[in-house]
NUVO-67114 format. One record per residue (C-alpha): residue in one letter; x, y negated, z negated. Coordinates in steps of 0.02 Angstrom, whole numbers, padded with zeros to 5 digits, always signed. Layout:
aXYZ/...
***
This chain:
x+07220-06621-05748/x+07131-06566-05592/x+06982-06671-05530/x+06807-06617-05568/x+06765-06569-05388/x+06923-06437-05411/x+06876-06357-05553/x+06696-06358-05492/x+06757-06259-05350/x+06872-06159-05417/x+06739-06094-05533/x+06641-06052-05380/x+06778-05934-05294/x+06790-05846-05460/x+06607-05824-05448/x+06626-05751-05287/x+06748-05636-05311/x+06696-05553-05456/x+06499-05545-05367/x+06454-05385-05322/x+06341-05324-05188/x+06201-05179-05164/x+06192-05066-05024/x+06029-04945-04961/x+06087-04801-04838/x+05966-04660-04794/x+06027-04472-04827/x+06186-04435-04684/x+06229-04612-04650/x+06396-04663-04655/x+06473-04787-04775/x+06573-04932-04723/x+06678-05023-04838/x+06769-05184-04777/x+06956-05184-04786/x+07053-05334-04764/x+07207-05259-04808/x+07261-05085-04819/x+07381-05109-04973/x+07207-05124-05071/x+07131-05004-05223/x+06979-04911-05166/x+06907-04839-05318/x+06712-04743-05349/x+06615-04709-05501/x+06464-04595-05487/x+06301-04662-05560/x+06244-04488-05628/x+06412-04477-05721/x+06431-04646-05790/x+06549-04599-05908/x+06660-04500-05792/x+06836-04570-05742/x+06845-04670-05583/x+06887-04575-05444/x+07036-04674-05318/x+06992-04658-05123/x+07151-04758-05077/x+07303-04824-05123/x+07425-04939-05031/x+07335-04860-04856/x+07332-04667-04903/x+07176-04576-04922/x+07162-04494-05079/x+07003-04407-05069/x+06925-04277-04956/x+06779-04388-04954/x+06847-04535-04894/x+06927-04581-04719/x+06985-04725-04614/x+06907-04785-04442/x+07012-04785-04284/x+07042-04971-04323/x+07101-04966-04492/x+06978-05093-04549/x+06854-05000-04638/x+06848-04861-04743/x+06718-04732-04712/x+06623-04588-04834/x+06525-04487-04682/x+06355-04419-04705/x+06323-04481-04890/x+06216-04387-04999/x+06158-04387-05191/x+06332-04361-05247/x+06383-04518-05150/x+06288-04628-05250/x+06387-04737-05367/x+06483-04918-05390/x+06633-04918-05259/x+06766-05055-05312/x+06889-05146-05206/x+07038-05205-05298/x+07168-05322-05232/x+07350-05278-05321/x+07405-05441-05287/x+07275-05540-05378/x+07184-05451-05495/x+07020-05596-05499/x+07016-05538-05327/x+06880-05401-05369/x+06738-05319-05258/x+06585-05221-05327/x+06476-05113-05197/x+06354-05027-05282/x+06268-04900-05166/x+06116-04810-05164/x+06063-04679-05060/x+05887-04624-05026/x+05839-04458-05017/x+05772-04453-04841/x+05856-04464-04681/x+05685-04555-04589/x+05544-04662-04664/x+05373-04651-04584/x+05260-04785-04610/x+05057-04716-04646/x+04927-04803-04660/x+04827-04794-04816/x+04702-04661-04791/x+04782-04573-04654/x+04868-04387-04616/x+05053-04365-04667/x+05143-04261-04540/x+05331-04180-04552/x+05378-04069-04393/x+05443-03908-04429/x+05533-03901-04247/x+05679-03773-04302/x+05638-03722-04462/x+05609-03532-04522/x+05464-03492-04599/x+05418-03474-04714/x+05439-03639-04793/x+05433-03750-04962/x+05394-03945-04981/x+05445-04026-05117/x+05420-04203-05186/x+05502-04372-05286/x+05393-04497-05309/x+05435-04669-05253/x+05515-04743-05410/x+05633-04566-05444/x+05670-04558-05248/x+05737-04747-05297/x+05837-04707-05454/x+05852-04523-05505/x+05874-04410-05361/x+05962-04286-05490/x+05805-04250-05576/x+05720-04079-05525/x+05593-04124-05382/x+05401-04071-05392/x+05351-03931-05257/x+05186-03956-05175/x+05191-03803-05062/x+05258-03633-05101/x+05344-03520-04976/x+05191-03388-05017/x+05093-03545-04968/x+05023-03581-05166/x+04992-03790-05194/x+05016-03875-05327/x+04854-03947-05446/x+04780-04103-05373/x+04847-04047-05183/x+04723-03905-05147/x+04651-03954-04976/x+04758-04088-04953/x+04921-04007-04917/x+04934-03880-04761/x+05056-03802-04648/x+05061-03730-04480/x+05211-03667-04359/x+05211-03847-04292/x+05190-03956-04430/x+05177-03980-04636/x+05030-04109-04663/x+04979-04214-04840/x+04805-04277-04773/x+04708-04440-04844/x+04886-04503-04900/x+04867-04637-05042/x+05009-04768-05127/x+05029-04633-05274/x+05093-04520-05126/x+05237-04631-05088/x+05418-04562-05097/x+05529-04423-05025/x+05478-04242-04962/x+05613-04122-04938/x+05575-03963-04823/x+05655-03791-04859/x+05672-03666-04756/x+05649-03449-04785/x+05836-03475-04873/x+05812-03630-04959/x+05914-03726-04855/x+05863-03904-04836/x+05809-03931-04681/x+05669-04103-04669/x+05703-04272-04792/x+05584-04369-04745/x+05508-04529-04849/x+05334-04611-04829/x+05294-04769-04846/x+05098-04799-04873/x+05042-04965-04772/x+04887-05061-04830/x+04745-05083-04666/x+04752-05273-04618/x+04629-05332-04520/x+04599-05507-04450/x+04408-05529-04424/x+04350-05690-04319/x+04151-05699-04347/x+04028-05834-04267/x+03958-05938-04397/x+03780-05875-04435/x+03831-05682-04401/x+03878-05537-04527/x+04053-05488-04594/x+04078-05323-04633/x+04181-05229-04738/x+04231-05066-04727/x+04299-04995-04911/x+04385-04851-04828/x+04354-04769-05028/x+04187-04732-05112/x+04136-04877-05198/x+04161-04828-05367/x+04319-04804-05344/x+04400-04978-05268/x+04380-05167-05318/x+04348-05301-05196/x+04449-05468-05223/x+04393-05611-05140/x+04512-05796-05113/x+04441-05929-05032/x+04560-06031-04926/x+04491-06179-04991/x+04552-06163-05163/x+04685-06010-05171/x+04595-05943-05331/x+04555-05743-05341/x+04405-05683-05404/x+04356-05511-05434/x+04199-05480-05348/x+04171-05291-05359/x+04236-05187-05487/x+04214-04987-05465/x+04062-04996-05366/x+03964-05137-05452/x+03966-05313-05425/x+04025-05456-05559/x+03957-05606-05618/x+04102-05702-05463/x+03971-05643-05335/x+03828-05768-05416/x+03956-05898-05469/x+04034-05913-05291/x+03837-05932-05216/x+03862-05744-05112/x+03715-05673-05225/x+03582-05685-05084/x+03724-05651-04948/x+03829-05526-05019/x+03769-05335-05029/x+03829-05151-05014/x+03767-05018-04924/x+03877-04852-04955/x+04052-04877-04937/x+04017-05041-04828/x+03994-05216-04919/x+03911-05365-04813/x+03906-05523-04803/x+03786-05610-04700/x+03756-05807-04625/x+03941-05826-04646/x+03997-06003-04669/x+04144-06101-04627/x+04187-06126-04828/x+04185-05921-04816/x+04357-05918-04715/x+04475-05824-04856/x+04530-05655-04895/x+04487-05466-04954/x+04592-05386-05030/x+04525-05197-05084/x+04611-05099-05203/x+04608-04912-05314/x+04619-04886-05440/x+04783-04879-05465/x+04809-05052-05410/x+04871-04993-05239/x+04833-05114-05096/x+04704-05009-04981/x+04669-05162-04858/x+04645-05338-04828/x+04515-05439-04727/x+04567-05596-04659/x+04406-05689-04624/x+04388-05846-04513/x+04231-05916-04459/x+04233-05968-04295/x+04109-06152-04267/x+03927-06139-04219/x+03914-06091-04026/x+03767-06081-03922/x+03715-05888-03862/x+03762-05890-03670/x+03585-05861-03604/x+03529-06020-03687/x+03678-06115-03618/x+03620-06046-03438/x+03441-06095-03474/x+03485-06267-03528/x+03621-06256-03395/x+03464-06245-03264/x+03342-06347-03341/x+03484-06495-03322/x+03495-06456-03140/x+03302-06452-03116/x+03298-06618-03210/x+03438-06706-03104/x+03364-06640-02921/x+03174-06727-02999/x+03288-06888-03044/x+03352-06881-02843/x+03172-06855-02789/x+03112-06972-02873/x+03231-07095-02834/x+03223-07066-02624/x+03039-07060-02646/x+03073-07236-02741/x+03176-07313-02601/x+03038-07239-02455/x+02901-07332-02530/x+03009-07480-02545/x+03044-07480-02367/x+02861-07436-02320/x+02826-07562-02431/x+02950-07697-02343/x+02853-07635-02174/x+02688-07676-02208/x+02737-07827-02255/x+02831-07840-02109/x+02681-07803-02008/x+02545-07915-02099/x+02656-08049-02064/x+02670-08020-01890/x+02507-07981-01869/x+02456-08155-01985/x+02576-08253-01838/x+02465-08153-01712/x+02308-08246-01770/x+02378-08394-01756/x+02488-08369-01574/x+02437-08324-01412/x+02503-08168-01328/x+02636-08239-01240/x+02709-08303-01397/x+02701-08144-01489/x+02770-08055-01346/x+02941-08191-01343/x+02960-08166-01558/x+02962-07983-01506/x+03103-08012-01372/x+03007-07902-01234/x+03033-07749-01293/x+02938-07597-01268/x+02939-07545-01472/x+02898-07718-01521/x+02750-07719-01364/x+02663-07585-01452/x+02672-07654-01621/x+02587-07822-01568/x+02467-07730-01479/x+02448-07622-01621/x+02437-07811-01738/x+02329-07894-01616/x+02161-07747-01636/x+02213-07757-01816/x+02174-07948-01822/x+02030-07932-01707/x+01965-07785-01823/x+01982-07929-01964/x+01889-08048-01890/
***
């Protein structure tokens, strides 16, 4: 018996081998298929002919289909420029050890760019090259994905008639073939014809929701921009705080969430514009707007920034310190002046005190002759005769 580990293992590689794998190329990309050895089985089943045979690409190292080619280094095998009829389950078989199995299953998209638009915005394909006049045709999203056999829907007619529910949004020029006010329903693959019919333009679009990261000073005014008319979007609102969603308008009218989160007397609309005013720090969450298909339209990162002074009353305050701290120094040297006048007089009383009591010649040797100290003795000997 083998150990546990072994077996455990061993039921892994067989896993492994028999796991297959997916592949997305856009229209005209080429196909590469791993080869480890050449003496392998390269087979292909088409997915819009399930029940079809299998179709061999190579055996033992020899191409046996028109479709299928080696690279200069013999280590892949390459289908060039795959289209609708590419799609399918490729299988790589190993003759020497038949558990040794390999499922790609590959999917092509019908486009040979994607252009990314954001919701709301114009659609453009350039017609660079192309005859006129032309036809645009459409897959939505989910047959571009899975059915690219199915008949495709044409917008735009080469006498230039448009399909219900595209007047005025579809129009073409010499330049250009434009879908304006693009939303999520208009995701998918448009295919451009030209005078003959021959495919000229595969191009898919991808509709992109608005994102928007707002920083607001607490005490100011979020706004919100519904990009839609009102009654037809809903507003969700999640707190960062507690990660729970709540519905706060629905087509144009606000729910009982607005009064149970305490927005009532903040929280208004105006138009296609919602507000919320004296925003708070337990405000910082999200808005998400969707239509009413449940397409994304945007989303409103919110975080409120911490109460701030306005800069002019930072200068003023700014100033009034500095007119503060020069008083404080004046004050202070006027302070130590009168301390020293202070100190003076008393110097002088004293002197003039020892004057009353001294003759001259005495005051004139504490004074040590000099001229300065002269006059002040003279000056201390009126004041003492003024006294008396």
């Amino acid at each position: 018996l083998l150990p546990a580990y072994i077996l455990k293992g061993t039921k892994q590689v067989e896993v492994k081998r028999k796991k297959g794998e997916s592949r997305t190329l856009f229209h005209g990309e080429d196909f590469h298929i791993l080869l480890p050895s050449l003496s392998l089985l390269v087979t292909f089943r088409n997915s819009s002919a399930p029940r079809s045979p299998e179709v061999v690409l190579m055996r033992d190292g020899v191409m046996r289909h028109t479709r299928a080619k080696l690279n200069r280094h013999l280590s892949h095998l390459v289908v060039d420029s795959v289209g609708e009829g590419d799609e399918g389950v490729y299988t790589v078989k190993n003759p020497d050890d038949p558990e040794d199995v390999r499922h790609i299953a590959l999917i092509v998209r019908d486009c040979s760019i994607e252009q990314s638009i954001k919701y709301g915005g114009d659609f453009d394909v350039l017609l660079l090259g192309v005859t006129p006049p032309i036809t645009l045709e459409y897959r939505p999203i989910a047959v571009e994905a899975n059915d690219t056999s199915r008949p495709a829907l044409v917008l735009l007619t080469s006498t230039g008639m448009t399909r219900d529910g595209y007047q005025g949004r579809v129009s073409a020029n010499e330049r250009q073939v434009t879908l304006s006010s693009v939303t999520g329903a208009d995701e998918g693959s448009y295919t451009v014809r030209d005078a003959e019919g021959h495919i000229q333009r595969k191009v898919c679009l991808n509709v992109k929701e608005h994102q928007n990261f707002v920083k607001v000073p607490y005490g100011k005014k979020l706004k919100i921009n519904l990009i839609l008319n009102s009654s037809l979007v809903d507003l969700y609102y999640t707190r960062d705080s507690d990660k729970t969603t709540h519905l706060l308008l629905e087509k144009g009218k606000f729910t009982d969430a607005r009064a149970e989160l305490g927005l009532e007397d903040r929280l208004s609309m105006e138009g296609s514009l919602v507000f919320l005013d004296q925003v708070r720090g337990s405000d910082d969450g999200q808005f998400k707007i969707t239509d009413i298909l449940g397409f994304t339209v945007s989303s409103i990162h919110l975080e409120v920034l911490p109460y701030k002074l306005e800069s002019l009353y930072v200068a003023i305050i700014a100033l009034l310190g500095l007119l503060v701290f020069l008083l404080l120094v004046c004050l202070l040297s006027c302070l130590i002046k009168v301390k020293k006048r202070a100190k003076r007089s008393a110097a002088l009383e004293k002197l003039a005190q020892n004057a009353g009591k001294e003759d001259e010649g005495e005051a004139f040797r504490q004074v040590g002759g000099k001229t300065d100290n002269v006059v002040v003795v003279m000056m201390t000997l009126l004041l003492s005769c003024h006294k008396k």
